[in-house]
N, C-alpha and C positions, 0 to 999 in steps of 0.2 A: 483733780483737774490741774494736773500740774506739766507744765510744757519742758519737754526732753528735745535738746537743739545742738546742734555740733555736723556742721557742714563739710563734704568732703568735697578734695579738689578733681574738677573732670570738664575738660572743655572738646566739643565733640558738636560740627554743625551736620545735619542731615538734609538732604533733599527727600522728600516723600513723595510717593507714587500710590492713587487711589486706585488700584485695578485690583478686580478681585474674578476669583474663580467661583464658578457656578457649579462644578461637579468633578470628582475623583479622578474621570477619564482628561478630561480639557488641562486639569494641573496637571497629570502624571507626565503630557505629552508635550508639555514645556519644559520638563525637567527641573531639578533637585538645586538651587541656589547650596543649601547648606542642608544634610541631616543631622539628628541628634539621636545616637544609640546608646543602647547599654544604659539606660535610665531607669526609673521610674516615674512614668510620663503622670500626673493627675491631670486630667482633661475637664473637668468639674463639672462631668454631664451624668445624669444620673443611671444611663449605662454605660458597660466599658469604660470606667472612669479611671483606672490603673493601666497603661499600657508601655512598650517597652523602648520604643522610639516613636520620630517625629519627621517628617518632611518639609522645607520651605523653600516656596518659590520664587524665583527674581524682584517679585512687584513683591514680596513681603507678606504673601498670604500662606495660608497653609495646606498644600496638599494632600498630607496626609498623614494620618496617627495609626501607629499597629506595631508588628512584632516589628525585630530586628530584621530579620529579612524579609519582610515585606515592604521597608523602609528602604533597607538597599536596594532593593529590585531598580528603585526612583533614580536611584544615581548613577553620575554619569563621571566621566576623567575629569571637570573641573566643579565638581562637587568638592566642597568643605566637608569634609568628614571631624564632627565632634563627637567624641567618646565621654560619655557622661561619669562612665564609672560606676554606677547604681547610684547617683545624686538624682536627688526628687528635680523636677522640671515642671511648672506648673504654669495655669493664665497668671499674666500680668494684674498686680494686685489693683483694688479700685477703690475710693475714698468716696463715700456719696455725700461728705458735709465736709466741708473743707474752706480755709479761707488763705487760696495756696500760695499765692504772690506776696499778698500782704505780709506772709507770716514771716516769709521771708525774709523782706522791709525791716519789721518787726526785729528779727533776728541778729541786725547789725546793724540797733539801734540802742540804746540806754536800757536793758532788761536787769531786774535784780535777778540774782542767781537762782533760780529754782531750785537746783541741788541742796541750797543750806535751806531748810525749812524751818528755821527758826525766825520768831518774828522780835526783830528789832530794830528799834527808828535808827540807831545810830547808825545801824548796816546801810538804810535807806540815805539817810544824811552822805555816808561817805560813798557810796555811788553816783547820789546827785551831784556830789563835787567834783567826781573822776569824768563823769559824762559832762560836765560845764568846760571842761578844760580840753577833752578831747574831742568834742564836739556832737558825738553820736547820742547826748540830752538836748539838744539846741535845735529848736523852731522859730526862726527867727526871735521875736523877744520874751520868747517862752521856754521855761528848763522844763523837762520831762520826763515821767522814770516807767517802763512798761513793766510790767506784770506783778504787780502786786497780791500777795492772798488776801481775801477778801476780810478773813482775821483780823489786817492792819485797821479795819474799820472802828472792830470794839474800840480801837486809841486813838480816835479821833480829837480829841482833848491834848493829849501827847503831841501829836500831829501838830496841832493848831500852836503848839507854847513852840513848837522849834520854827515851824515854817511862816509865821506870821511873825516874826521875831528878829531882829540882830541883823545877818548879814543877807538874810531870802527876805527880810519885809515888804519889800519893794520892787521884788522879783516875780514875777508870774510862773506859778509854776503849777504841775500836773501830777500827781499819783495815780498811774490807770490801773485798774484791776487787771488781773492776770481773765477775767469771764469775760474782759471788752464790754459789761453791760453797767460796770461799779466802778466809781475814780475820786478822787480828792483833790480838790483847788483851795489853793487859799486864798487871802481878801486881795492879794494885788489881781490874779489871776481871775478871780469873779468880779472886780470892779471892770476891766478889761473887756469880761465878756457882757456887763452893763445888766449885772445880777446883784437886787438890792432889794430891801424891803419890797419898796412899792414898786418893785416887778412883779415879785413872789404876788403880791397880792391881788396882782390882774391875770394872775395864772387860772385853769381852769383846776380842779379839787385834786385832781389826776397829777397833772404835774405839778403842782405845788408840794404833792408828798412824794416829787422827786429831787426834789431838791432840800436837804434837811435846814432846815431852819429853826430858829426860839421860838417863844410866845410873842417876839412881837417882831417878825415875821421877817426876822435876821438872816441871811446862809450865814452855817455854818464849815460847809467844803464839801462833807459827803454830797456824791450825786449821782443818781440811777438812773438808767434807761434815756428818757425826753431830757434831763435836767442834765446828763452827763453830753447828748447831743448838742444840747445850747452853750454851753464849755469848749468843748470841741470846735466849736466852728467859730471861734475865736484864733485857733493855734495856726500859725502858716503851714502851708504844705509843705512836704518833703522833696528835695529837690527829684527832678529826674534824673537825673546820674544816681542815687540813689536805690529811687525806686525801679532800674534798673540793673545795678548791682545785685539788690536785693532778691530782684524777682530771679534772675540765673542761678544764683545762688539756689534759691528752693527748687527749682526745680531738677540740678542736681543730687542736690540732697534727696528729693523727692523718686526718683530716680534712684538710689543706694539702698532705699529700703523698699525696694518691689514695686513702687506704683506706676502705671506707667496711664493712666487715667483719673481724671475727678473730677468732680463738680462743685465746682466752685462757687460757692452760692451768696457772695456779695461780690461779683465780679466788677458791678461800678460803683464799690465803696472803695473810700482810699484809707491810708494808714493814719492810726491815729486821729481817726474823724469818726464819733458816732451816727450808727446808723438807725434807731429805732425810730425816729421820728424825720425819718428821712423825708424832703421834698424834692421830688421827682421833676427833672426837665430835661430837656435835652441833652443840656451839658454835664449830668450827672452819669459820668464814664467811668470815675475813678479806675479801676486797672485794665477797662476792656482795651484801650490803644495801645497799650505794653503789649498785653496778650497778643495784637497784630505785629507788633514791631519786633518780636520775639518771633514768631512764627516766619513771617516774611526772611529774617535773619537766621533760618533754621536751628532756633535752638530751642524751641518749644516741641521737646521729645516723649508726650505725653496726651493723652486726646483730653480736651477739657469739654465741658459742658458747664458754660454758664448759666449764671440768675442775676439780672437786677433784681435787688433789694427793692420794693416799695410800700408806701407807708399802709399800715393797716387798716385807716382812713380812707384811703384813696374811692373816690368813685370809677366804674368802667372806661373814665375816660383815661385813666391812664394808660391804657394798654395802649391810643393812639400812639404815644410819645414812646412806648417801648417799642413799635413796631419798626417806628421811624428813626430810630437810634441802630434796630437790628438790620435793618435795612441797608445803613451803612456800615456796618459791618459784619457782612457776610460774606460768605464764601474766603474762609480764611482756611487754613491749612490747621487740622487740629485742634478748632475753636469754634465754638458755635454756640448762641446764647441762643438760649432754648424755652425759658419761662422763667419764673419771678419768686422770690422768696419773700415773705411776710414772719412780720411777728403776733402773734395771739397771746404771748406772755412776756415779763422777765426771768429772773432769779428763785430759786426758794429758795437760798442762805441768807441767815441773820446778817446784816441788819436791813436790806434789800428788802427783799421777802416779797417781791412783784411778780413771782408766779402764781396764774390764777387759780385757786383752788374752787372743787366741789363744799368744801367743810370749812374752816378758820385756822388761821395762825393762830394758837395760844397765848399768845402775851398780849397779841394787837385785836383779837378778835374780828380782824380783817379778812376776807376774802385774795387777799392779792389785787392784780389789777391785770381784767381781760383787754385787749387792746382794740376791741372791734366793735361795732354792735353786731348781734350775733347775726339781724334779718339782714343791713344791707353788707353783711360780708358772704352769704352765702350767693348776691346778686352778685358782688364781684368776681369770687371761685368762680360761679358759672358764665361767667365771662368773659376767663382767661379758658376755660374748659372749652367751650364756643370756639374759640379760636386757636385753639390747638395749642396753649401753654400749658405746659407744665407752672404746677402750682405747690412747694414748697415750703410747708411750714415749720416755724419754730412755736413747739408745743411744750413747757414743763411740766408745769402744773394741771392735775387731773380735768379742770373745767377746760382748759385752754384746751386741750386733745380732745375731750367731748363737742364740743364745739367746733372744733375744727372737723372732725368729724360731720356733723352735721351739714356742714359747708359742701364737703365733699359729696356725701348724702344725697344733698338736693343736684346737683351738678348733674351726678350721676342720673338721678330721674330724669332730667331731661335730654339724656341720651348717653349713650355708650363709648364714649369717644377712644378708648384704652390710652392714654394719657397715663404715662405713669407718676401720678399725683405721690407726693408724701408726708409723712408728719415724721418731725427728728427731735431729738431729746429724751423725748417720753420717760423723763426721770419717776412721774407719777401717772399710773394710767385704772382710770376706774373699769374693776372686772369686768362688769357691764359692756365693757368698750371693747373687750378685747375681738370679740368677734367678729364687730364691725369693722376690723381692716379690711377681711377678707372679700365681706359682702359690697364692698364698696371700692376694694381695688386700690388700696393704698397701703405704699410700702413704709413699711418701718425701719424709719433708718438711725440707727443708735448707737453711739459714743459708750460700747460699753468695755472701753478704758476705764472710765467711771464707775461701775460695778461693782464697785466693792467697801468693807468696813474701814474708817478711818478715824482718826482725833477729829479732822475739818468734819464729816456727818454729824458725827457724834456732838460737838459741840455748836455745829451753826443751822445743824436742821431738826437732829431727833429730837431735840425738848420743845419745838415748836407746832410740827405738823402727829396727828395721832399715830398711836404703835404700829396698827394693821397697814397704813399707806407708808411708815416710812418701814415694816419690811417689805413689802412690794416692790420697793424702787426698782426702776430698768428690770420691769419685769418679760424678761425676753422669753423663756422659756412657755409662760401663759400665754405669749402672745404667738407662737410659734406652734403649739398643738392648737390652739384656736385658728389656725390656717392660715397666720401674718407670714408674707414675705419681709423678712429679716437684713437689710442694706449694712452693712460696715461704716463705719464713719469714725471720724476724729477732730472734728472742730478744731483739729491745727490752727492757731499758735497757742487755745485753752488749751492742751494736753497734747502729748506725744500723737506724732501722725505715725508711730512704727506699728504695722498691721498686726505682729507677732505679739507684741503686749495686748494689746485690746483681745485678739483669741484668746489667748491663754485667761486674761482674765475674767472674759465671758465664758471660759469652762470652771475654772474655780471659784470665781466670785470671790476672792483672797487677792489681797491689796501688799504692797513690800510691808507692813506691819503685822501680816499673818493673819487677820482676822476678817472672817469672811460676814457676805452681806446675804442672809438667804439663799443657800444652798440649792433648793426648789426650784430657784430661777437659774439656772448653771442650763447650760445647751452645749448639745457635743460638739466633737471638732466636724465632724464631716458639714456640719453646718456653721462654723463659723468660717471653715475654707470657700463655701459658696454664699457667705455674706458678704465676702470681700473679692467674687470674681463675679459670678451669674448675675445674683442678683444688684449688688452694687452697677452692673454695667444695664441692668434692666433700669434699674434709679436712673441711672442717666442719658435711656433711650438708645442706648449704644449695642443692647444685648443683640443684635444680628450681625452683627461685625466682631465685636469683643466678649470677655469674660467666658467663655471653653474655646478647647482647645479642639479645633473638628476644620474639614477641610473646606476651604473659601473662608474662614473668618481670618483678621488679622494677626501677625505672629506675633503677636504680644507676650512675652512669657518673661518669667524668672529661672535661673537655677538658684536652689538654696543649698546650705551646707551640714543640712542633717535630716533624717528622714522624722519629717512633720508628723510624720504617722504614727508611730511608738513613742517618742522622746516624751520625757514626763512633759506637762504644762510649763514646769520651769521653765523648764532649756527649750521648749517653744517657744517661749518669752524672749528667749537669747537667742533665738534663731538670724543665720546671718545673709545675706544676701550675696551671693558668689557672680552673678552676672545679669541683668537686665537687658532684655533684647529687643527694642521696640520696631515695630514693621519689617520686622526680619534681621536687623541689623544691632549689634550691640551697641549699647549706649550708656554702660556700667560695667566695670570690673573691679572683684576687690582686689 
């Protein structure tokens, strides 16, 4: 889970136009804005899926896909003629879990290098220093260091003798995990957030083992899930000049590597503030006004679909307060908050270990910790279902996806709604389950960048959880002949948002240290190509407009710089992004 970040520069505002064609004859007789010949088109429809040009019309739809001269027949004297050369041309790539602004924020804010993976406090020490002085660690009276491996945890002890010490003793400061779900304060920074003994001890048993503490019922800095939210909401906000830099920023970036879609699914969480234990009110917007003030300023060149975040507690009443939030903001150009994201688990890495299992963590002989009670969460699902939300979950651990499941289950008995519901993660998924995506109509949407053998497994999960579940992990392939629709995703800013890695290493299940994670679960390309077009835009309600390539949907597309189709997995992995075209119009060149 390690986040790959390096933004490129592109400033490019668009007016957008929603008109769309209803049939082959009505576009042809508008004629041809721009065609593209001499390609090899992937249309991602399961006929005719290779074809050799493409047609677009003025409003940015698509006329028509077919040979080269059936393409030209469309054009006219002030037709763009683009010659593709035999370069693949494909839909516009789609992220069905993504945290896309934020990450941005994130990006050019205090991060330790991901690139060095080596863990050492003195690397962290001397970044806190370089971010104290340049400002990009600084919330108001709080220093703070973003992405941490969850590794730095086992040296908590370490941790504690430098940053409770000498010249940070009386400095507030933050270590946040690179999962967003794991972080480290030390005692100026917990006294701050008014985290002390006789807090901890008026905690409910749940959160009290989020917060690690002595025997006599001390913090000691780790903090998880609820305990890292209560931290958190201590730090000042990020300014808005900021979290407007930030957010254009990703979005070009986001934009360089094919995507031209996602759903964003803590849209009104803000950076650097947990969300697990989130409460819900009106003024809980975190990035949705960006996402308008970006749109209205034409530079949100990407369809989003958002989620509020809300608590997994929440009774039905919440949905009032989400309606009435969406209410004001609707009808935005490219944005549209859509339903709600929930958590049903944390983590399964040591020392965490908050995802809920079916069986025990070995050392703690713990079950993890499920976030719901299972009866009145299935009343809640069927209550965003009622009302036409889409409903979201983050599922790791096997119970947490059984259960969630369940949820779904019942929703579904009480009517049909086709709601494209989902569960994302599914690091661990009990066989038993697999089948039940199908029969229940929920899309599996999975981060399998993650998919493969490492030191981090190796040492923070497999001596914990049994043989048979940790070879299983992201088991995508079981769940794929079992009849699951399969979503792309990348928990951007956890791990690279580039589409091309997460294929390749959902074909090989081989990580950059060569060693693979259960071969069995490997699924081919033709199916990780429509994890990240069809069905990712199915994930976000958008599949009648976006994700193929066929006439009256939107001209969403990419050209890449090598034929996806033969290239080993490797050079998949390297695969580059040669231009991004969104609504017809480019909006990336490399």
């Amino acid at each position: 889970m390690r986040f790959k970040k390096g933004f490129l520069a592109l400033s490019l505002g668009l007016l957008f136009i929603n008109l769309g064609c209803t049939d082959n004859e009505s576009a042809d007789n508008n004629g041809a804005e721009s065609i593209y010949i001499n390609g090899k088109i992937y249309t991602a429809k399961d006929k005719d899926s290779l074809q050799q040009a493409i047609a677009v019309a003025h409003d940015g739809t698509i006329i028509k896909v077919g040979s080269n001269e059936e393409i030209k027949k469309i054009a006219d004297s002030n037709t763009q003629v683009i010659d593709l050369d035999h370069k693949v041309l494909m839909p516009g790539l789609i992220d069905s879990h993504i945290h896309a602004l934020a990450s941005g924020v994130e990006a050019i804010l205090a991060t330790i290098d991901s690139s060095d993976p080596t863990i050492d406090i003195s690397k962290v020490e001397a970044k806190l220093k370089q971010s104290s002085l340049d400002g990009t660690g600084v919330a108001g009276d709080v220093l703070f260091l973003n992405g941490l491996s969850s590794e730095y945890w086992e040296l908590a002890d370490q941790l504690s003798n430098v940053f409770n010490n000498n010249e940070w003793k009386d400095h507030p400061i933050a270590l946040v995990g690179s999962d967003h779900h794991t972080a480290w304060a030390n005692q100026a920074l917990l006294k701050k957030a008014g985290i002390d003994a006789n807090f901890i001890q008026q905690l409910s048993p749940d959160d009290q083992q989020n917060i690690a503490h002595n025997d006599k019922f001390e913090p000691t800095g780790f903090v998880v899930d609820s305990g890292w939210d209560m931290v958190s909401d201590k730090i000042p906000s990020i300014s808005h000049e900021l979290l407007y830099k930030g957010s254009k920023e990703a979005i070009k970036y986001y934009n360089s590597l094919g995507l031209t879609a996602w759903m964003d699914i803590a849209a009104n969480a803000s950076p650097n503030k947990g969300i697990t234990n989130i409460h819900n009110t009106e003024q809980t917007l975190g990035m949705i006004p960006m996402y308008k003030e970006l749109s209205q300023k034409g530079e949100l060149t990407a369809r989003v679909s958002g989620l509020h975040v809300i608590n997994s507690k929440s009774t039905p009443q919440v949905f009032n307060i989400i309606e009435s939030i969406n209410s004001k903001y609707k009808n935005i150009d490219n944005f549209k908050l859509i339903g709600v994201k929930v958590f049903a688990d944390g983590v399964l890495e040591y020392p965490a270990q908050s995802a809920a299992l079916l069986g025990r963590y070995s050392n703690s002989n713990k079950q993890g910790t499920l976030l719901f009670d299972s009866t009145t969460f299935k009343v809640l699902v069927n209550e965003a279902d009622k009302r036409n939300m889409l409903v979201h979950i983050h599922a790791v651990g096997d119970r947490a996806v059984h259960e969630s499941l369940n949820a779904f289950e019942y929703a579904r008995s009480k009517r049909q709604s086709k709601v494209p519901h989902s569960i994302t993660h599914l690091q661990l998924v009990d066989p038993n389950d697999y089948k039940r995506f199908k029969q229940n109509n929920v899309i599996a949407s999975m981060q399998l960048a993650w998919a493969y053998e490492d030191g981090f497994n190796k040492e923070l999960v497999k001596p914990y959880i049994d043989a048979t579940s940790y070879k299983g992990m992201y088991p995508a392939h079981s769940l794929l002949v079992n009849g699951a629709t399969i979503a792309g995703a990348s928990d951007a800013p956890v791990s690279t948002a580039n589409p091309f890695v997460a294929m390749a290493t959902a074909i090989t299940r081989k990580g950059s240290e060569g060693e693979v994670l259960n071969p069995a679960e490997a699924i081919d390309r033709d199916t990780v190509f429509k994890a990240y077009t069809i069905n990712s835009a199915k994930a976000l309600s958008l599949d009648k407009s976006i994700g193929t390539l066929e006439p009256g949907k939107k001209a969403d597309m990419i050209v890449v710089d090598r034929d996806i189709f033969n290239v080993s997995p490797e050079q998949l992995a390297e695969t580059k992004v040669v231009s991004t075209i969104f609504h017809g119009k480019k909006v990336y060149q490399q």
